[in-house]
C-alpha positions as CSV (number, residue, x, y, z in Angstrom):
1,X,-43.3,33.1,101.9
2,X,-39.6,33.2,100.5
3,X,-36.5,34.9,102.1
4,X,-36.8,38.2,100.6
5,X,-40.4,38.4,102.1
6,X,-38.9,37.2,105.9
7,X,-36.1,39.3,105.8
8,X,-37.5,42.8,106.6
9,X,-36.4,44.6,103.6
10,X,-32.9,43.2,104.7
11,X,-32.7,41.4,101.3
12,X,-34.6,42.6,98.0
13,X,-35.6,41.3,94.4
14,X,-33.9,42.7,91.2
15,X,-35.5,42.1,88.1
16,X,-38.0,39.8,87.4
17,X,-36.1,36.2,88.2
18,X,-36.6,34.6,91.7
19,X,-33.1,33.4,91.4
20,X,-29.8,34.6,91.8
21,X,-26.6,34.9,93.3
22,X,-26.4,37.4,96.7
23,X,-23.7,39.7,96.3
24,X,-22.8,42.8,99.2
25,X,-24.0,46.1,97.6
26,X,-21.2,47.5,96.0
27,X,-19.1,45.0,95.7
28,X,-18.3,45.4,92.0
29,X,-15.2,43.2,92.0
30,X,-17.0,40.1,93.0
31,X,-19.7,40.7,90.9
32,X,-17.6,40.9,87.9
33,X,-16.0,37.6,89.2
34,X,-19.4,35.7,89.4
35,X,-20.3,37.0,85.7
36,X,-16.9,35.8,84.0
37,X,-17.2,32.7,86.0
38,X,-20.8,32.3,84.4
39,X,-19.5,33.4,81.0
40,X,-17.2,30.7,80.8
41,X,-19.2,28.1,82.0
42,X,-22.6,29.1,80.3
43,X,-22.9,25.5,79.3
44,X,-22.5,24.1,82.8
45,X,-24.7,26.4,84.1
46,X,-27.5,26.0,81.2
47,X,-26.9,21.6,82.1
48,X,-27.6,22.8,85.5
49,X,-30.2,24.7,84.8
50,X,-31.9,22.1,83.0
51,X,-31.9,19.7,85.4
52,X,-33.2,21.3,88.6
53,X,-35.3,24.7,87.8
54,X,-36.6,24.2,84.2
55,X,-38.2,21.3,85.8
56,X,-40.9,23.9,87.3
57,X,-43.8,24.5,85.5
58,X,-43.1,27.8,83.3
59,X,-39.6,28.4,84.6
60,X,-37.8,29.9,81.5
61,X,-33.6,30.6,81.9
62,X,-32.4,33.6,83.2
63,X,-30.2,35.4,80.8
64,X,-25.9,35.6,82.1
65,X,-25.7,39.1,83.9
66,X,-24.5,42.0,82.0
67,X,-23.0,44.5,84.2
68,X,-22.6,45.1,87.4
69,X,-24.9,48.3,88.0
């Protein structure tokens, strides 16, 4: 059982990754902080990405956010 499942609909899933970043509903500014930050460090986060959750069997790389919707 993983945290969304224990939390009592006090966290949710988006999309179909089971990772991610937490962000406050609504809060648009940080959100667009954590996707530049990402944006300019895609190949720090694809080195890190590589070396801890590729490792599991059929885990494929989340594409960098978008938007902020």
């Amino acid at each position: 059982m993983d945290l969304v499942d224990k939390s009592d609909k006090a966290f949710k899933l988006v999309g179909e990754s089971r990772y991610g970043i937490g962000v406050k509903d609504g809060d648009v500014k940080f959100c667009e902080f954590i996707n530049t930050t990402l944006k300019k460090n895609a190949a720090a986060y694809a080195g890190a990405w590589a070396e801890t959750a590729a490792k599991v069997e059929g885990a494929a790389p989340p594409a960098l956010p978008v938007t902020c919707a």
